[in-house]
N, C-alpha and C positions, 0 to 999 in steps of 0.2 A: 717387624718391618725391616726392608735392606735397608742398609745405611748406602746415602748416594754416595758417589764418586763423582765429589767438584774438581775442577782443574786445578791447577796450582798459577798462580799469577807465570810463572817460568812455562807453563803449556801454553798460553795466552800468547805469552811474548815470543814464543820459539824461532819467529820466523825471524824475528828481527831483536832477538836477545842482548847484543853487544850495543842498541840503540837503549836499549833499554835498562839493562845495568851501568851505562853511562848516566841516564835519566834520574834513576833513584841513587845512583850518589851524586846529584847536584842538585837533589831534595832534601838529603841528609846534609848535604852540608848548608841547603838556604834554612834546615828550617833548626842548626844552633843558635844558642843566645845569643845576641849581643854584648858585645863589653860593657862591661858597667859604666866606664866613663864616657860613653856615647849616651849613656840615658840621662835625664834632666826630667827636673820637678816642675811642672806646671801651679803655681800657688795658687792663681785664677780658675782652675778648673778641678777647685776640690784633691789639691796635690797628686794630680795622674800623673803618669809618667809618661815620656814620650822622647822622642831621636828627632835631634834640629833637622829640617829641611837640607844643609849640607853638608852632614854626614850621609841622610839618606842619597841624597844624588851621587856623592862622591862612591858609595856604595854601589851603586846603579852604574855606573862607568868600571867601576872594581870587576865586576860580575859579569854584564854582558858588551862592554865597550860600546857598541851602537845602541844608544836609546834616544826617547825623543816624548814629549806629552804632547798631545792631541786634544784641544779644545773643543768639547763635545759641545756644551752650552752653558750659557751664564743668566745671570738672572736676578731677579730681587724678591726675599720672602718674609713677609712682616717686618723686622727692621733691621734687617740685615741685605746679604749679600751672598748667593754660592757661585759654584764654578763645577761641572762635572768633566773633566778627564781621563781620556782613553792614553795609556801608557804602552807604548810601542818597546819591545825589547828583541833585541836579535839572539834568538836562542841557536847557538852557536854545535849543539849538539845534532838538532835537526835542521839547520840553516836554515829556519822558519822565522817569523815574526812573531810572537807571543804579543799578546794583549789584555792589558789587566785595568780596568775602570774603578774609580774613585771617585766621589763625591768631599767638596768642603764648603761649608760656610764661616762666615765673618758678621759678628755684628757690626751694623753703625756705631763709631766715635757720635757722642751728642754732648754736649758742654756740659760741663760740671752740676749738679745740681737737676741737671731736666731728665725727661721718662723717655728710658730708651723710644717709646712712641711717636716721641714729639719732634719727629724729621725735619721741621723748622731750624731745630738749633742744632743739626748737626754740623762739627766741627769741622775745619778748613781741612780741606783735602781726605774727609774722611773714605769718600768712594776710593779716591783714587790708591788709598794704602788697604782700603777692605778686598778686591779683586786680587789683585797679586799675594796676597795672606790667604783670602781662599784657593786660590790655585794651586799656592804651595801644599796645603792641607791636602787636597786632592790627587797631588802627586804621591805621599805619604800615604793615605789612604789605599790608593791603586797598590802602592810598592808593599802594603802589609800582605799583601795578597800573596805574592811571590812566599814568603816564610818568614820563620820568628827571626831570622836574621834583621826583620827591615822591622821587626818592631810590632808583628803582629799580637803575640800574647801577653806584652806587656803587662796589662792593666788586667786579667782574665783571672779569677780562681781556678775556673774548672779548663783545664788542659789535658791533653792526650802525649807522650814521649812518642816524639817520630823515631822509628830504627828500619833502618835499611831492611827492606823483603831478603830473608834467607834464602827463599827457593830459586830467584834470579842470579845465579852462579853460573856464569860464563862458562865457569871448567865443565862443570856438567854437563851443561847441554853441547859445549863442545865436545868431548869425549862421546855423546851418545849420536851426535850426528857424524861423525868418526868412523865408529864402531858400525852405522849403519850403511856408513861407504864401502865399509872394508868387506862386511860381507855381501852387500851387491857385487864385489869384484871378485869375490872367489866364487860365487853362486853363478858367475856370468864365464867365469874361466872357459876358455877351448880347448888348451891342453897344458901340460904341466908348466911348462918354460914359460908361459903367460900367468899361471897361476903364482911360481916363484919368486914371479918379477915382483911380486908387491913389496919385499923389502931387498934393499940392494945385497944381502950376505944372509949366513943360515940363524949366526945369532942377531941383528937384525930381528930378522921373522918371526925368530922363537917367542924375543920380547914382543915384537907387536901383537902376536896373538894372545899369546898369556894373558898383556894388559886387558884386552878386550874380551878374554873367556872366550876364543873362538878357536882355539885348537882343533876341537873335535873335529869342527866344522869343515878347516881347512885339512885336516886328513882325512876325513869321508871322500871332499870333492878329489884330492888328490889320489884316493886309489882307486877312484871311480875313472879318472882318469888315463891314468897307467893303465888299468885293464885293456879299456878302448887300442889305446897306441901300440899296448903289445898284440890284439889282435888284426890290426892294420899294418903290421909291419909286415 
């Protein structure tokens, strides 16, 4: 059986390459660790780890300057509280709005001694500090999304190493859309003095061809050329 020819992520992006190797290193860089002394131990939730709510914001301001949460909807579920979260971020590469959704809950505060069930004895002001607790959660949530910077693989065994796509190289595909100009312009030449003109002097020219392995090219068209104007003359 042939082996296929898939594209390479850099044929994909061609058109728009320089949007796109800007893209994947601002991937590379969301999804490094975090500093260690941004992480904090959770004792209440079986020692997970996790990044206070303003680090992550102050984060979020660090990154994309204009953001904002968006209160999807809120609610009550057995004896608690959630909050879900549309996270609005200005992605500054594509001047677009990115959006990333998070869900939190919160339990009820209930007085010492009673079953989290028993909604009766819940504690003074407990709604009112469970809402803004799950919100926060929920912004945290949305924000893990973005990369391991915001905290996403924290608590995770099985992880995957993000590294930058090798075949999205600027130069490359700059050099081969280049190359593909240069010889539209000698293949389109009229007559010599227009074919010359591509570099302004001889050494100039010599280099640009060479770079591009198009000598031959442009001495075919050129004495294709010559021929014509010496018989015109």
């Amino acid at each position: 059986m042939e082996k296929s020819n898939l594209p390479t992520l850099a044929n994909l992006y061609e058109d728009n390459i320089e949007a796109a190797f800007k893209q994947d290193q601002f991937n590379l860089l969301m999804n490094q660790p975090p500093k260690t002394d941004w992480i904090k131990v959770n004792k209440y939730a079986n020692n997970s780890n996790y990044i206070p709510i303003g680090i992550v914001e102050t984060l979020l301001t660090k990154v994309f300057k204009s953001w904002y949460p968006e209160i999807l909807r809120e609610g009550t579920a057995f004896n608690g509280v959630y909050v879900t979260v549309r996270l609005h971020c200005l992605d500054y590469i594509s001047n677009e709005w990115k959006q990333y959704d998070g869900i939190g809950a919160v339990e009820l505060q209930v007085k010492a001694g009673s079953s989290p069930a028993q909604l009766e004895n819940l504690n003074k002001n407990a709604i009112m500090m469970a809402f803004p607790m799950a919100k926060s959660y929920a912004i945290k949530d949305a924000a893990e999304h973005i990369g391991k910077l915001f905290g996403r693989d924290i608590n995770r065994k099985d992880t995957m190493l993000f590294e930058a796509d090798k075949s999205i190289n600027i130069d490359t595909v700059s050099d081969r859309k280049e190359k593909s100009r240069i010889t539209s312009y000698i293949l389109s030449a009229n007559n010599t003095a227009e074919l010359m003109s591509i570099a302004i002097d001889d050494e100039a020219r010599t280099f640009l061809l060479n770079k591009y392995n198009l000598l031959d090219v442009y001495e075919s068209k050129f004495s294709l050329l010559s021929e014509i104007e010496m018989k015109n003359e």
